[in-house]
Each structure stands twice: as C-alpha cells, then as structure tokens.
N, C-alpha and C positions, 0 to 999 in steps of 0.2 A: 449416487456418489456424494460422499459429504464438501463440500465447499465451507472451507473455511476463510472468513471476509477478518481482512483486519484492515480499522480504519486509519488514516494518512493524523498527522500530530492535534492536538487536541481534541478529536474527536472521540467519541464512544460506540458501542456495538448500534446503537439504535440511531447512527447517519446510514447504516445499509437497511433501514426498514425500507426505504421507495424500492427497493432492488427483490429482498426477500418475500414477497409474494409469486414472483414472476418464476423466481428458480424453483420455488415448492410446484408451483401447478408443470412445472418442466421434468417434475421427478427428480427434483436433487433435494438434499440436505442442506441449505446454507447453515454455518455456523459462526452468525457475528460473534466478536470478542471486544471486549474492553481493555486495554492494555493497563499492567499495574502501574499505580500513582497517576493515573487520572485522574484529574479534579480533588484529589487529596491534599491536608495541609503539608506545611512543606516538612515538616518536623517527622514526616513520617515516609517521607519520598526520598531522603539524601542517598541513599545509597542504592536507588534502583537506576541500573542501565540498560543499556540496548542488549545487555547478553541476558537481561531477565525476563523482555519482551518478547527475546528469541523464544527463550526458556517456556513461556505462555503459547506461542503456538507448537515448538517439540511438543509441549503435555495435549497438546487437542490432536498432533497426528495422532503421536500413542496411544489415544483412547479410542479412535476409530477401527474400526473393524477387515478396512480394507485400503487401498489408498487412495490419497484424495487429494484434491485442489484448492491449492492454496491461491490466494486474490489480495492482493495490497494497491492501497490507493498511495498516492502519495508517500509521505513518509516510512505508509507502511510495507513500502515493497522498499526497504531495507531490510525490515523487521521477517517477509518470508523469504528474503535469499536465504538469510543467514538461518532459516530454519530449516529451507528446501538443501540445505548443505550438510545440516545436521542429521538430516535423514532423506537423503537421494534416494533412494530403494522403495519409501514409501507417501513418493509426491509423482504422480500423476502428470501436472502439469503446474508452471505460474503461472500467473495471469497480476499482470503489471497495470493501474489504472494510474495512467499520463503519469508515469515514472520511469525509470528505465533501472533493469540489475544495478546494481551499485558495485566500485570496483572493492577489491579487499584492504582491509585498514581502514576505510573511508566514513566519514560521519555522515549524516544528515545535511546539515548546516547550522548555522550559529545564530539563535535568538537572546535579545537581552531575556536576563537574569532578576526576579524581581524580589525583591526578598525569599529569596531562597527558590522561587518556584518561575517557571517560565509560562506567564498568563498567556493567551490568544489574545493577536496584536491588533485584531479587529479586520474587516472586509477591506477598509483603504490604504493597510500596509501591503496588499500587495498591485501589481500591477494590472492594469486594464485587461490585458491578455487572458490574465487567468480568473479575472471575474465577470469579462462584460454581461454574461448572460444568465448572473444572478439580481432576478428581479429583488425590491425591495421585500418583498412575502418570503421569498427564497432566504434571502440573509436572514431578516427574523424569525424566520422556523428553524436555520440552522445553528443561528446565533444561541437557541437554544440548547444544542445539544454539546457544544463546546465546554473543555472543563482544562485548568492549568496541567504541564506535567512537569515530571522530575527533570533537572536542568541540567543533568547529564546525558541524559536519550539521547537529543540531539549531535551530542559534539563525540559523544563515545565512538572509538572506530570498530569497523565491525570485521572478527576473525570469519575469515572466507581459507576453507582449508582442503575440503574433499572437492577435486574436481569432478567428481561423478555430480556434480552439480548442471555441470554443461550439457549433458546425456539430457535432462529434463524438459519436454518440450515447454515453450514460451511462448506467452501471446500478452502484448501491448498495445492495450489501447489507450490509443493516446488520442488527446483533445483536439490538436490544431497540428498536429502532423503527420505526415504519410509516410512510408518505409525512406523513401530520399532524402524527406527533410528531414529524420529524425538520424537517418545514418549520416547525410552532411554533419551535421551539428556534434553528434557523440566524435567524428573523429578529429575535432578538436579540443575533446575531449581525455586525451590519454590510453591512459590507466580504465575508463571507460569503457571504448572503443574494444581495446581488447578483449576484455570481460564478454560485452556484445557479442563481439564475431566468434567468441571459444563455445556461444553457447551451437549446438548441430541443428536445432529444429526451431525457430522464432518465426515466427510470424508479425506484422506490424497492420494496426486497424485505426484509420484515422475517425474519430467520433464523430467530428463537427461541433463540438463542445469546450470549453471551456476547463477550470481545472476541476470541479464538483458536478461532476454530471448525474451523481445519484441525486443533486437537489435540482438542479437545471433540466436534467434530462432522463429522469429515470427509464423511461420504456428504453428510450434507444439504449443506456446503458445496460439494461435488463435482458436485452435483445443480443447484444454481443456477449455478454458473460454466459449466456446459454449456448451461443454457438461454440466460443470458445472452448467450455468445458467438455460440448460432446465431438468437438475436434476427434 
C-alpha cells in the first residue's frame, strides 16, 4: 500500500528518510513529498497556499493505483485532512503525527513574515515540551533539512466540506499524550473537539516522544506508522 508522508512546516520529503526504510522492509510504499515553495525565493512563492499543498497531495492520491495512507506530521496533518476530504473514497486511513484533525476554516498558526517568506525560527522558538529530546546531532542533522515557505500556508483557512471525511479511519500519534489527555485538551478546544468526535473509527497512541520523533526516535516512530497502516 502506498503511504504517502507529508512533512509538518519547513521541512522537506527527506525529514521521513529515518522512517522510510522501515516501511519498505514492511511491504509499503512510502511516498515523501515536498510541499510547493519550500525553500524557494519569495518572489516565486506569493501566491502559493494551503489549497495548493492540498492540491500536491490530491495529485499523489490520483496517481496511485489503489487506495492509500496518507501521514502528516505537524503542520502537515492540515495539509492531509484537507486532501483526505477531497478524496474520502480513496484514503484508507490518516495517520496524524502529534497533530490532531484541524477544524474547518482553520489555519495552522501564525509565524512572523520575513521579507516576503517565513524562515524556520530556529530549535529555541519553541518550547521545551516539544524539543527536550532533541539532542544537539538531532538539531544539526535536522537543521539541515529545513527550508523557508510561503507566508500564506500558514494563516490560510482550510475548506473542509465532504463529511465522508469522518468515515476514514484515524490514527494519532501523539508525542506526550494518551487518548485522555489529548481528549481533555481538544475539548477546550471548540470547533476541534467536534471535528474529533465526528470522526467513527480514531484511535489515539501515545509515542513517549517529543514533537520530531522521526529525528529523536525514529524505530519507535517506524514501529507505530507500520502498525497503524496495517490497522
């Protein structure tokens, strides 16, 4: 079955290299992707949005043969709702790494703007939570792979419109929380929460990891994306 990986904001196809050996010797297909205007000048990025990233993984369902499993890390499990929406009938399953469904309309979140392009803010813009357990090798191998993107992805809201979306089973693994703490949390959430509970078959799988488990912890993350898919 093809597995299609899209990576969470500034990164590119080659952050699921620690992940993509594991799935091959498991008999899948992983299919990293790059999303457009990564790492691109900005003169050439103005007008790409999250409905063109969607539009980047539509074009990899439709070229597969049969249906298949879409995987977004981070920001990128924005980018497969809104694909698993556009084509319900031939998505398998999500699989959400430490993100949850995003409700509809809703953006990413909002990073400054830097002349025209929105750089990666570095490992100590974010909080301890979501990095303790990248050692100093882990950032600089991954610090490599990061590239700016277009400064609309982020804040663009994303049209969520066929609910044969909800039909599609779900599996989130998340870094530091377990089906309670992550249902506590969403249901103050909103507009979230409901999205959540609409979906009929979810599953929740607490990692023990951090937010980059493909660079902290790739077996264990290699190990749940294999079970999940042959769910």
């Amino acid at each position: 079955m093809d597995a299609i990986l899209v990576p969470g904001l500034w990164l590119d196809e080659r952050s699921w290299d620690p992940v993509v050996p594991a799935l091959q010797e498991a008999g899948l297909a992983p299919r990293p992707l790059t999303m457009p205007g990564t790492g691109q000048p900005a003169e050439e990025v103005a007008d790409i949005g999250i409905d063109d990233w969607v539009a980047t993984v539509v074009a990899a369902i439709d070229a597969a043969d049969q249906p298949v499993v879409l995987v977004g890390h981070s920001g990128g499990g924005n980018v497969v709702w809104g694909a698993a929406d556009r084509r319900p009938e031939r998505v398998a399953r999500v699989v959400f790494v430490d993100t949850v469904p995003p409700a509809p309309e809703r953006g990413i979140s909002e990073f400054a703007v830097v002349d025209g392009l929105i750089p990666f803010p570095g490992w100590d813009f974010f909080p301890e939570e979501d990095v303790y357990d990248l050692t100093p090798e882990h950032r600089a191998a991954a610090s490599g792979l990061v590239g700016s993107i277009p400064p609309r992805v982020p804040t663009d809201p994303l049209a969520l419109t066929d609910d044969r979306r909800h039909r599609i089973p779900v599996t989130l693994l998340m870094g530091s929380l377990d089906e309670g703490m992550l249902e506590g949390m969403l249901a103050e959430w909103g507009a979230y929460a409901d999205e959540y509970t609409a979906i009929d078959d979810r599953t929740v799988v607490k990692l023990g990891t951090a937010h980059w488990p493909q660079f902290s912890a790739p077996e264990r993350l290699s190990a749940a994306l294999v079970a999940a898919i042959r769910a």
